[in-house]
N, C-alpha and C positions, 0 to 999 in steps of 0.2 A: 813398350810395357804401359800397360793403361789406357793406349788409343781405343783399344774396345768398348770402353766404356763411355770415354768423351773425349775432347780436348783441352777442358778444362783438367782432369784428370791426370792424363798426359803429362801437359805442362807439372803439373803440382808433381808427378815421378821425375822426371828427366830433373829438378829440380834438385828434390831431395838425391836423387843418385848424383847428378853433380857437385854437392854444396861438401860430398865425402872427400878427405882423401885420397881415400879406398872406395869405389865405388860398391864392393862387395861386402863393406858393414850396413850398408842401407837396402841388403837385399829383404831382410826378414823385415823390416818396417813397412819396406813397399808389397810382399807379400799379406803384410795385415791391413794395410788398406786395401787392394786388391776385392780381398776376401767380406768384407765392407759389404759389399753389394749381392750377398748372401741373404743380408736381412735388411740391407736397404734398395730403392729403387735405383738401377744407373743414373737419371736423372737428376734424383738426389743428392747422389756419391760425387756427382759432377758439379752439381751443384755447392757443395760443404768444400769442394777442392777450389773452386771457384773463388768463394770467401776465406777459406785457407790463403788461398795466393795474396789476397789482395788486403789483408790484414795481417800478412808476415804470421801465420801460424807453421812451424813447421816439428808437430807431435801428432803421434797419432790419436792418442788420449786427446786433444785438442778438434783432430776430427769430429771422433764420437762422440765428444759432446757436444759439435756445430748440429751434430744430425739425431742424439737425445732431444735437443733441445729446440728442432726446430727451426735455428737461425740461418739454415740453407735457406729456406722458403720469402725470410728477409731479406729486408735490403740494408745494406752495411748503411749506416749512417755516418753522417761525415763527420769526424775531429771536430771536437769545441775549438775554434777560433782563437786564437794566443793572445789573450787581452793587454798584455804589455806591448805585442810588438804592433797592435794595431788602437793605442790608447793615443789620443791628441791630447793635447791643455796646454796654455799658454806657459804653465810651470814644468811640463815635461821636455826638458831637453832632446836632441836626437842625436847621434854618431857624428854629422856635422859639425855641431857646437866644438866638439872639444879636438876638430883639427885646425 
């Protein structure tokens, strides 16, 4: 289900069908993405699964908005950097210190 379209696609179905108990409450979800590509291009739809996957989206309202909005055609920008766990100075301690 979904290889038709891409394999980005794909993935992002077999996904949601696994992530169920029941793989048969995720049928109607994956039928509305599916359907997706009625009014958007495959490439698109593959593309919004694409960033779906790789941003942990797993709604379809989260879809349609990756592809209202454009941010399939982006590129996922990376996570701000954790400034604590990457902060030096001679007054900051590390997990060391206190074994």
């Amino acid at each position: 289900m979904g290889g038709h379209i891409g394999s980005e696609t794909h993935s992002y179905v077999l996904h949601i069908l696994n992530s169920r108990p029941h793989p048969e409450q995720s049928y109607r979800f994956c039928l509305g993405l599916l359907n997706l590509h009625k009014k958007y291009s495959k490439a698109r739809l593959n593309a919004a699964c694409a960033r779906a996957l790789e941003t942990k989206v797993w709604r379809l309202s989260g879809i349609k908005s990756i592809l209202e909005k454009g941010l399939d055609k982006q590129p996922v920008q990376d996570p701000k950097p954790d400034l604590l766990s990457t902060m030096e100075h001679e007054n900051v301690r590390g997990s060391e210190y206190y074994h």
